[in-house]
C-alpha positions in Angstrom: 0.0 0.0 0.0 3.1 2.2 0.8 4.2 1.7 -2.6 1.5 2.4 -4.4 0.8 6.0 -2.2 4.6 6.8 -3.2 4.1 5.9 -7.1 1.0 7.8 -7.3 2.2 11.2 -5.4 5.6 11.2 -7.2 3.9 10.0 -10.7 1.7 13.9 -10.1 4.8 15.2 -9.0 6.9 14.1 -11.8 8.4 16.9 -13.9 8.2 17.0 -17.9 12.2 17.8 -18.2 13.1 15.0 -16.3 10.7 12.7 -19.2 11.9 12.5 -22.9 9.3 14.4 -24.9 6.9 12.1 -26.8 7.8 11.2 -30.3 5.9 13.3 -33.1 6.2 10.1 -35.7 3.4 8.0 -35.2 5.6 5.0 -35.7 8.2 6.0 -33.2 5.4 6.9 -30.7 3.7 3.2 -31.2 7.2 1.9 -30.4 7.8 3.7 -27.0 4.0 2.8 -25.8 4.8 -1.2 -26.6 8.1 -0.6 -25.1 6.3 0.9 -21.4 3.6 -1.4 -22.1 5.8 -4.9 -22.1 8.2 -3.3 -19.8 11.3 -2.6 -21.5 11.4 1.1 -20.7 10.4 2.6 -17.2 7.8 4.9 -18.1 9.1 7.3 -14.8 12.7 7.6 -13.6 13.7 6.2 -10.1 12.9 8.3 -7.5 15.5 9.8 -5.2 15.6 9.6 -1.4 15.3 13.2 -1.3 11.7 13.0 -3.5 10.9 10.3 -1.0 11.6 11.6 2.3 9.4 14.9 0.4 6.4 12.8 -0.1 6.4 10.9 3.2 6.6 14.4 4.9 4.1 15.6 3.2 1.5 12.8 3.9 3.1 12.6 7.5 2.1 16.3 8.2 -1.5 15.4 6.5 -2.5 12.9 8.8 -0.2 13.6 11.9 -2.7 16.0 13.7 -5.9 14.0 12.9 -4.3 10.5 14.1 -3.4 12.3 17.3 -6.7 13.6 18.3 -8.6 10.2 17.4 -6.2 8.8 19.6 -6.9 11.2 22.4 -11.1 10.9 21.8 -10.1 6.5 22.3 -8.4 6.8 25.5 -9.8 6.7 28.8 -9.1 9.8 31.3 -6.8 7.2 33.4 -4.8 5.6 30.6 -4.1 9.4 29.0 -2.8 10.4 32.6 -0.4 7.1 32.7 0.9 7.8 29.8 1.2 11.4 31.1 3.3 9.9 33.6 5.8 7.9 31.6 6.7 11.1 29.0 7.6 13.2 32.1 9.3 10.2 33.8 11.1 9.7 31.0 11.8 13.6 29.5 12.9 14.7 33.3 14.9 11.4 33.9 12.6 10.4 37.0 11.8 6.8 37.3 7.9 6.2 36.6 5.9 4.5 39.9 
């Protein structure tokens, strides 16, 4: 499923320099579809671990806030203040009761 969300966003985000411009012979364009279509050219380059990291922050800042606050609404009042507990324990180095 990861996979797919990363094709998709960088397939949108995918710039027309970076992709040959399509053939103007109608022979020559029929060649490069067979060739995407049976796999013998990539019809999108690689994409770099800079694009990557890009679109994972992007979909990371889409759905950060709302996960959290579902989260919150699905806890009970005492399991929100243990977990209270153990981030101060553990962000001002006392051990957690």
């Amino acid at each position: 499923m990861l996979e797919l969300v990363k094709y998709v966003m960088l397939r949108d985000m995918a710039k027309s320099k970076q992709q040959p411009r399509r053939p103007s012979d109608p022979l020559a364009l029929a060649k490069v579809i067979g060739d995407i279509a049976t796999g013998q050219t990539d019809p999108l380059p690689a994409p770099t671990q800079d694009e990557i990291r890009r679109v994972m922050s992007a979909l990371g800042k889409r759905g950060g806030p709302i996960g959290g606050a579902k989260r919150a609404e699905a806890l009970s009042a005492t399991r929100r203040r243990e977990i209270a507990r153990e981030g101060a324990a553990a962000r001002w180095g006392k051990k957690a009761k």
